[in-house]
N, C-alpha and C positions, 0 to 999 in steps of 0.2 A: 550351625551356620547362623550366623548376626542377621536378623529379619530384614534388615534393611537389604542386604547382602541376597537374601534371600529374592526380595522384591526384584535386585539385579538383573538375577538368572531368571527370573520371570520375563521380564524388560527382554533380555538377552532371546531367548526363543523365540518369542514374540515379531522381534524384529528380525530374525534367522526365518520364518513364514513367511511375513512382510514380504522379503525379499525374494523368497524360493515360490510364492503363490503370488494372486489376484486375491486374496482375500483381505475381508476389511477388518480393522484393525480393532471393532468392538466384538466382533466375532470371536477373531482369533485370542482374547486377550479373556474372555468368558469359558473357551475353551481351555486355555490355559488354567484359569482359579478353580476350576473345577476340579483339574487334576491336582493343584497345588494352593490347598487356600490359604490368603491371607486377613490378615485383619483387617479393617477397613480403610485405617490412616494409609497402610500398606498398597493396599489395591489403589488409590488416588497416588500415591508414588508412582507405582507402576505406571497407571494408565500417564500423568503429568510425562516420565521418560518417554515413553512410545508415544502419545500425542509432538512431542516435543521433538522428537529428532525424524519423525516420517518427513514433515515437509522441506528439513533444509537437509536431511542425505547428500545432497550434492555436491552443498556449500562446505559439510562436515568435510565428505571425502576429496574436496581440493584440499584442502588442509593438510588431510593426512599423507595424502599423493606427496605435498609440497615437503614434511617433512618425514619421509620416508621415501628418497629418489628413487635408492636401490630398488624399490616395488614398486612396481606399475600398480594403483590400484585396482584393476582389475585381477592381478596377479593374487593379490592379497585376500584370505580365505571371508567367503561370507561373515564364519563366527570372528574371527581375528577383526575383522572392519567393524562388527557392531563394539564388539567390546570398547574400542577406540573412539566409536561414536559415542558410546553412552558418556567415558569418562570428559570427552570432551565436550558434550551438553551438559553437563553438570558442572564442568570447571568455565563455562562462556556464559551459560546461560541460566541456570538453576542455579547458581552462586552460593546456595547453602554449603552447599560440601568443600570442604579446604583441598586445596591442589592435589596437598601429599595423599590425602585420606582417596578423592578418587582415582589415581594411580593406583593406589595401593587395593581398592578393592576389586578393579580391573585386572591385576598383575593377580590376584585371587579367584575371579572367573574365568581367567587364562588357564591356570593352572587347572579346575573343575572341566573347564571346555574345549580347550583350546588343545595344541599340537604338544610337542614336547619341547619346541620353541616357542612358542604363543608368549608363554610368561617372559622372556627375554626381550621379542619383536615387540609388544606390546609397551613395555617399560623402556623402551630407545624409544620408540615412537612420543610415545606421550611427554618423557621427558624434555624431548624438543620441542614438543608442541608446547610446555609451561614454561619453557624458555621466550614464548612468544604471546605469554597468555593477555595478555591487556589488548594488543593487538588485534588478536581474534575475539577476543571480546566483542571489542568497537566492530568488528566488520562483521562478524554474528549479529549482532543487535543492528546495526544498519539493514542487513539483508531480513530480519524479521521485522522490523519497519516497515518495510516495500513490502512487504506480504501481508502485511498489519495479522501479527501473533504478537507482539507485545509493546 
């Protein structure tokens, strides 16, 4: 597995806790390196995804609501939402990673984590979501404005 890749599925747990506990997210992310180390650049990836997508969850998951009608999100499985979350923090916000490359390495931790649909659900979803990506852009970075994160 590509380290980066790797740092994902760190990412990915992480926020799969987040969401399943009350625990804080330097805990849980210590917890995590311990059973899974990585290298330093890597754990600051990490931690930058998880810092990154806790406080605008919300904002992410209208998004993904909006371009996924068929699923209520709610409906939609904890791991399946993070996955979508991360690629879409990365394609709004973290801007290093190119559209394709994060679809693609989502539609990879689908396939590791996810259902025997996840990799299909996953790659519709996102696809529509990079059908609209400048868009979300702008109103990602507007809504981290008002919460002054960037």
């Amino acid at each position: 597995m590509k380290s980066r890749t790797k740092a994902r599925g760190v990412a990915l747990q992480a926020l799969y806790e987040i969401d399943m506990t009350d625990h804080g997210i330097g805990i849980i992310l210590e917890e995590r390196f311990s059973k899974t180390p990585l290298e330093p650049k890597l754990v600051d990836f990490t931690y930058e995804i998880v810092k990154g997508i806790v406080p605008i969850r919300e904002q992410l998951d209208s998004f993904i609501a909006e371009h996924a009608p068929a699923w209520p999100i709610d409906q939609v499985s904890i791991i399946d939402r993070n996955i979508i979350r991360i690629a879409l923090w990365e394609i709004a916000v973290f801007e290093e990673t190119p559209v394709k490359v994060a679809i693609n390495e989502a539609v990879e931790l689908a396939k590791v984590y996810g259902s025997d649909s996840t990799p299909r659900f996953v790659n519709g979803v996102l696809g529509s979501l990079a059908n609209h990506e400048n868009e979300i852009t702008l109103a990602i970075k507007k809504i981290l404005l008002e919460i002054g994160k960037k």
